[in-house]
Z-matrix of the N, CA and C atoms (Angstrom, degrees):
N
C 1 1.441
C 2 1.527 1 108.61
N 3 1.494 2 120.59 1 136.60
C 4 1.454 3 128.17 2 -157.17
C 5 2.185 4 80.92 3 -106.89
N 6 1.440 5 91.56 4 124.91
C 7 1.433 6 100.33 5 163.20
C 8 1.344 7 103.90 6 -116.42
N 9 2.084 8 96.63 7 146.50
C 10 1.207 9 96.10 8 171.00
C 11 1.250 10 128.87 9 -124.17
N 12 1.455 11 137.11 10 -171.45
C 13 1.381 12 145.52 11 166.88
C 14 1.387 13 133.35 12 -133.98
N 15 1.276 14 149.03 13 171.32
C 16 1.213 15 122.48 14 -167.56
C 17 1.578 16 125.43 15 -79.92
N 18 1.172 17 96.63 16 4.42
C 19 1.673 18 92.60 17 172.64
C 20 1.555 19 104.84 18 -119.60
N 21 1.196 20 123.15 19 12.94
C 22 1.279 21 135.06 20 158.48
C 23 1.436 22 124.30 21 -85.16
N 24 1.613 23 119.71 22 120.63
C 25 1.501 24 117.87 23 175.81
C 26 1.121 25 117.92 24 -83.88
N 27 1.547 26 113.80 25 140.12
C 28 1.470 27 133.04 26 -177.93
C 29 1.635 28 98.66 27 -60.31
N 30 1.190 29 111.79 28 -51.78
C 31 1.694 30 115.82 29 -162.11
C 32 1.808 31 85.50 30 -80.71
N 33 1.326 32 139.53 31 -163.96
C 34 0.971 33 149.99 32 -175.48
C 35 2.177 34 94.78 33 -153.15
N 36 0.987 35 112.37 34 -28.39
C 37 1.790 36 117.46 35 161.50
C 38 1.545 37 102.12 36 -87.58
N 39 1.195 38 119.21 37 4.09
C 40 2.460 39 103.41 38 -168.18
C 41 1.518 40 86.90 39 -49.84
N 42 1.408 41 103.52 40 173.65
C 43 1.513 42 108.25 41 130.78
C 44 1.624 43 115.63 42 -114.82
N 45 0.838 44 110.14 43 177.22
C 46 1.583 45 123.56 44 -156.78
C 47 1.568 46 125.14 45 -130.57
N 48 1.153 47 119.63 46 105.37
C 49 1.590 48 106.34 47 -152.63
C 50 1.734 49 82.34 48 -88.94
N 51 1.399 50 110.91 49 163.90
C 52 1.258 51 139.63 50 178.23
C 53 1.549 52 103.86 51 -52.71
N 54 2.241 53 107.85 52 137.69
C 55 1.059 54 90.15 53 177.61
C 56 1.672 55 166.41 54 -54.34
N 57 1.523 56 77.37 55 -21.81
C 58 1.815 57 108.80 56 167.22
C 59 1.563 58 112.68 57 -41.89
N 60 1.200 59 119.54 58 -39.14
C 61 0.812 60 134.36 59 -132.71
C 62 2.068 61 94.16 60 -103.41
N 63 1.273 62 103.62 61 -45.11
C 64 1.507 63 106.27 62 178.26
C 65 1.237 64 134.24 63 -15.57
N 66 1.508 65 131.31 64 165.24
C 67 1.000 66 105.57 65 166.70
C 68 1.667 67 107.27 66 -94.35
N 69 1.733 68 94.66 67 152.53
C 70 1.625 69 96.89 68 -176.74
C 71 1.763 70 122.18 69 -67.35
N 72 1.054 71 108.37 70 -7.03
C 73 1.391 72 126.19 71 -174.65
C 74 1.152 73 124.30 72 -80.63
N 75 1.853 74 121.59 73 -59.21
C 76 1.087 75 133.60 74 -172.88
C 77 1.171 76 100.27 75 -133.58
N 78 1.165 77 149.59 76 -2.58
C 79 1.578 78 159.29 77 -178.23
C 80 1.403 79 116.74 78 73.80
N 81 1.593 80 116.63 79 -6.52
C 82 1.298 81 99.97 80 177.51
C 83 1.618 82 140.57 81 -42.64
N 84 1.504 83 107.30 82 135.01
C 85 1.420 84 86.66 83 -170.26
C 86 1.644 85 95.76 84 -146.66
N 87 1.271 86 120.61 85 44.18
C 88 1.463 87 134.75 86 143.31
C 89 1.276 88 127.12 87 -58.81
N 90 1.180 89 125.43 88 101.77
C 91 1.594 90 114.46 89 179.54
C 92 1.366 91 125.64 90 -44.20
N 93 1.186 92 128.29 91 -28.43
C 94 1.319 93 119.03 92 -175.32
C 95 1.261 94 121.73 93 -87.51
N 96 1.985 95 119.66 94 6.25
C 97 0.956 96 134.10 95 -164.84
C 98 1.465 97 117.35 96 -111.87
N 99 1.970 98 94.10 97 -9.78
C 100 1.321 99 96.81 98 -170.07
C 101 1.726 100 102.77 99 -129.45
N 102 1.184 101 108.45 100 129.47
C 103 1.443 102 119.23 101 -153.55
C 104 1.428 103 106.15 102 -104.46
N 105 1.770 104 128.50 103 110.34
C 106 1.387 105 119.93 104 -162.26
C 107 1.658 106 93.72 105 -112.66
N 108 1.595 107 108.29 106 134.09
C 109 1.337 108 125.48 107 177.25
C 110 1.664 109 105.61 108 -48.48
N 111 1.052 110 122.39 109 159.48
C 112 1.560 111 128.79 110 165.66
C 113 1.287 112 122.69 111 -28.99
N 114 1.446 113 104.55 112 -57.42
C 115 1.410 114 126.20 113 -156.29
C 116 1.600 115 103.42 114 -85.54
N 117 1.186 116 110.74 115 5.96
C 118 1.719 117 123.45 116 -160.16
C 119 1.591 118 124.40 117 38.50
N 120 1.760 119 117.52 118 38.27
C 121 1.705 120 96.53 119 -167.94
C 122 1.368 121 81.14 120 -118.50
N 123 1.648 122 135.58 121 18.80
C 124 1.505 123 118.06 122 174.04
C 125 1.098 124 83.99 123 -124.31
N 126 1.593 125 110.08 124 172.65
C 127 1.460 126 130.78 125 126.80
C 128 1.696 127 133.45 126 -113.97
N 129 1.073 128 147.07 127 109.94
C 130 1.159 129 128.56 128 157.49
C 131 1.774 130 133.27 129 -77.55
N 132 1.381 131 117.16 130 144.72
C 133 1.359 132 128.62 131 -136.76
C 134 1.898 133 91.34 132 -114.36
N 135 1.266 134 113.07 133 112.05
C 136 1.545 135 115.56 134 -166.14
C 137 1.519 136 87.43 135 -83.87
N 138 1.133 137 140.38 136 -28.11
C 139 1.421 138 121.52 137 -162.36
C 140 1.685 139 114.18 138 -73.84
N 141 1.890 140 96.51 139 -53.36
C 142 1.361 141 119.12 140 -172.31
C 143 1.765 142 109.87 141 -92.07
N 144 1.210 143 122.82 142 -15.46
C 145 1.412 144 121.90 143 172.93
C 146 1.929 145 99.22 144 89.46
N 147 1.596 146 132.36 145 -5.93
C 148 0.799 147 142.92 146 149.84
C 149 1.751 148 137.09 147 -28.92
N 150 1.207 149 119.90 148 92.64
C 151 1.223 150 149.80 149 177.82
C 152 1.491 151 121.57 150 -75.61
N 153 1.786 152 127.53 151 90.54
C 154 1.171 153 119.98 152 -155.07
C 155 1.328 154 106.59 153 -143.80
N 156 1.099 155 116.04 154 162.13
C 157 1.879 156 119.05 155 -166.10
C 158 1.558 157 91.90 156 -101.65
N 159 1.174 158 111.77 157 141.56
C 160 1.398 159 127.34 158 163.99
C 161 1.762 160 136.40 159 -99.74
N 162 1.022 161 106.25 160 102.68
C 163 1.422 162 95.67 161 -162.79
C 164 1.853 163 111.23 162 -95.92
N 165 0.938 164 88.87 163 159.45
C 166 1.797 165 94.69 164 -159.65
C 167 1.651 166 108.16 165 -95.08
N 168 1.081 167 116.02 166 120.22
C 169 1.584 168 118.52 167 167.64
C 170 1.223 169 122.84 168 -91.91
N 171 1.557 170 110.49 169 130.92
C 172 1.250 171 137.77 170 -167.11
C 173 1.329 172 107.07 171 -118.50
């Protein structure tokens, strides 16, 4: 049995957006887990129900 943690991927293929980027809550950081508004300045977090502003690096 594969245990995990927050910097550990559920899938072993996810991809993984950069840590910045995580969620602040539970750390997920699987793309398919993390759901970015249109306009790209949120994210919402499918695991934790987590609602977070995204800030852009320059």
């Amino acid at each position: 049995m594969m245990t995990t943690n927050e910097n550990t991927p559920t899938n072993e293929n996810a991809e993984l957006v950069p840590p910045c980027f995580a969620c602040p809550k539970c750390g997920q950081r699987e793309m398919d887990h993390l759901i970015c508004d249109d306009d790209g300045e949120s994210v919402a977090c499918q695991t934790c129900g987590t609602n977070y502003a995204v800030t852009q690096l320059d």
